[in-house]
C-alpha positions in Angstrom: 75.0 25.5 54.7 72.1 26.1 52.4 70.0 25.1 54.9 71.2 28.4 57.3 71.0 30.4 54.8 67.1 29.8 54.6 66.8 30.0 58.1 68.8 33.2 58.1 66.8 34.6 55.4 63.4 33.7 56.9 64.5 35.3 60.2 65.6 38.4 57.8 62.2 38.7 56.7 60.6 38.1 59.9 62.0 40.8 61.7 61.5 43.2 59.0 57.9 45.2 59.4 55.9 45.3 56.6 55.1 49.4 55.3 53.8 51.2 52.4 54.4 53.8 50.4 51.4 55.5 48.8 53.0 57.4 46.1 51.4 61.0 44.0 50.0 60.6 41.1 50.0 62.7 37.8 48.8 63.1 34.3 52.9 63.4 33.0 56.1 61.9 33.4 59.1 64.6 33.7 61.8 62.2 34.0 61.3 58.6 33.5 64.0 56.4 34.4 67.1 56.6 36.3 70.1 54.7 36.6 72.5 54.1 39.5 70.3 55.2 42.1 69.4 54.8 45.8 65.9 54.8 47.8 65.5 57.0 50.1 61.8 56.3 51.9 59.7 58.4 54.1 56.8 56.7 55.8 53.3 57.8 57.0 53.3 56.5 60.5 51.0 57.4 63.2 51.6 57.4 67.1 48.1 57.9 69.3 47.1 61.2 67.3 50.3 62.2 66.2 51.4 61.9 62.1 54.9 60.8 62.3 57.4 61.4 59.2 59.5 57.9 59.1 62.7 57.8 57.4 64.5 54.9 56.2 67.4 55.8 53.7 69.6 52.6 55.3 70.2 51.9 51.7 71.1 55.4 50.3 74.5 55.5 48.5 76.1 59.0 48.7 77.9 58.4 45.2 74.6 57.5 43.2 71.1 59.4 42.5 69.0 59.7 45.4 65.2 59.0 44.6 62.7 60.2 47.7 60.0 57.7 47.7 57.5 59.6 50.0 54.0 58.8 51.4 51.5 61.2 49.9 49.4 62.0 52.9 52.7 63.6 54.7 52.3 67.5 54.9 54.9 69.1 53.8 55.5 70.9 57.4 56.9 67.0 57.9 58.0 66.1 55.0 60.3 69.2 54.3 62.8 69.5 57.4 63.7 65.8 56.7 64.5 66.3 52.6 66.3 69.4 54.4 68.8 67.1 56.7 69.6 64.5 53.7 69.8 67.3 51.5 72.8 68.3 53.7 74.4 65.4 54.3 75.1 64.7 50.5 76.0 68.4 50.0 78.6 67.8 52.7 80.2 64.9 51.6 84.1 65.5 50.6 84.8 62.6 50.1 82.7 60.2 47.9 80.6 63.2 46.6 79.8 62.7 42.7 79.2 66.4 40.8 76.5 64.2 38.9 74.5 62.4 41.2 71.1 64.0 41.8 68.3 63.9 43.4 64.4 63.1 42.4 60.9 62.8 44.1 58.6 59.8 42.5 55.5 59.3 41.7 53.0 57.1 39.6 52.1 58.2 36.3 48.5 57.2 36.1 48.4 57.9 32.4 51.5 56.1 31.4 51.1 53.9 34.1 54.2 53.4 35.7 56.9 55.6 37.9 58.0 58.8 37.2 60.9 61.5 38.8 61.2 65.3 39.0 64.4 66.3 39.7 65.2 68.8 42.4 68.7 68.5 43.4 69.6 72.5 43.4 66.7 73.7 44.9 67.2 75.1 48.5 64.4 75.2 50.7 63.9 77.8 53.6 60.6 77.0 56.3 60.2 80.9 57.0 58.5 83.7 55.5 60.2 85.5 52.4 61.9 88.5 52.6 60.2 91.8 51.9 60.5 92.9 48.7 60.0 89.7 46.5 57.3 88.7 44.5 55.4 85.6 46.3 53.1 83.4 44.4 51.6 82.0 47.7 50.8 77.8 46.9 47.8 77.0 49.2 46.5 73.8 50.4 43.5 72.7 48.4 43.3 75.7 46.0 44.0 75.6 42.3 44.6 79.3 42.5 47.9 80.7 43.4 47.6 83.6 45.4 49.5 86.7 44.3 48.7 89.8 46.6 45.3 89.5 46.8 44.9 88.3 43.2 44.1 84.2 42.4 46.1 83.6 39.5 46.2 80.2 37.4 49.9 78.2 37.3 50.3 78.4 33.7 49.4 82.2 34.1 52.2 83.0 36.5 54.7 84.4 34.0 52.4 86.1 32.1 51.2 88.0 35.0 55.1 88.6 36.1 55.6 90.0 33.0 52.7 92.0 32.7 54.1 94.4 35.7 56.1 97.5 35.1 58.8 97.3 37.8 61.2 100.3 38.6 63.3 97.7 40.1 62.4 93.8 38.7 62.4 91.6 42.3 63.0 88.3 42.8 59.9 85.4 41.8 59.7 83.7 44.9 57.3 80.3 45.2 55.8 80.2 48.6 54.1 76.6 50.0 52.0 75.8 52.7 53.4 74.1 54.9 50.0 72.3 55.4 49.4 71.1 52.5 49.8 67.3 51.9 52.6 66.0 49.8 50.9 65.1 46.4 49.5 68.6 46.5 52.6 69.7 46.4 54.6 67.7 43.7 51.1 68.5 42.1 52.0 71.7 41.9 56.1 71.5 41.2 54.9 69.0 38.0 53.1 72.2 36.3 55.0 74.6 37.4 57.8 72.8 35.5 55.3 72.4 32.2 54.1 76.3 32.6 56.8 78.5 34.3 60.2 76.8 33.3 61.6 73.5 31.7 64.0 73.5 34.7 62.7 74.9 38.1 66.6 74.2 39.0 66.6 78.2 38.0 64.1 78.9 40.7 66.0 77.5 43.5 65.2 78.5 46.8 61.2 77.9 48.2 59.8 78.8 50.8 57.6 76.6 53.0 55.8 78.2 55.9 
């Protein structure tokens, strides 16, 4: 019997391709360790020129937290629709849905050196243009700057700025991504907007990524 079991676990192994996850990196971790969770993986895969967003969650739980381990190099135009679909699928579920499971992005800590996890479980993306009549902070790809109007503004300045405006009516902040922008860039970006523009971005949660 123990001899099958080798053979069964070779041929497990064997028929099991071999793929990578090159995770973001940051100075911080927000959260750093979670318990009773499931991986959720999305791949950088390539067919002919194409950049293919693969997604293997065959060991997801609905019941437990749901960490997204997701290849940095993935723009988010890819990455987005697919957090979009499992996002749904664990809102939907009736009937082993747990109120406290939530879900989190990873990413390496290269001062701490080792894994980290920003929560994002209430926020609700939209891949369209906000609505006239908000206030967009426009996220670009490869720019430090947010764009506000046609004014560059610093992250940990966003607030202030906010603030700084007398409104007749105060509109909605809305965060606006590029859709183009690569992954990292973007959790990059969710990391300090966490440290500079709220200790829970759960209260900003809709973004739009277009």
């Amino acid at each position: 019997m123990k001899y099958f079991s080798l053979i069964f676990i070779f041929l497990l192994f064997s028929c099991e391709e071999k793929k990578d996850v090159l995770l973001p990196k940051a100075n911080v971790s927000i959260v750093k360790d979670v318990q009773d969770h499931s991986p959720i993986y999305i791949f950088f895969k390539t067919e002919g020129k194409d950049t293919i967003a693969d997604v293997n969650r065959k060991n997801s739980i609905i019941s437990t937290n749901w960490i997204f381990n997701i290849d940095k190099r993935l723009p988010l135009r890819l990455v987005i629709p697919e957090v979009m679909k499992l996002q749904e699928k664990k809102r939907a579920e009736k009937v082993h849905k747990n109120e406290k499971a939530e879900n989190y992005y990873s990413y390496a800590d290269s001062i701490g050196k080792n894994m980290a996890f920003l929560p994002f479980t209430k926020v609700y993306y939209k891949t369209e243009k906000p609505t006239q009549g908000t206030f967009v902070f426009y996220f670009r790809k490869g720019k430090e700057q947010v764009l506000m109007g046609n004014k560059e503004i610093k992250i940990s300045e966003i607030l202030k700025y906010f603030y700084s405006i007398k409104f007749e009516r105060v509109p909605d902040l809305v965060f606006l991504f590029d859709k183009n922008m690569s992954y990292e860039e973007y959790i990059q970006d969710k990391i300090l907007l966490q440290k500079y523009v709220s200790h829970n971005l759960d209260k900003l949660p809709v973004e739009f990524i277009y």
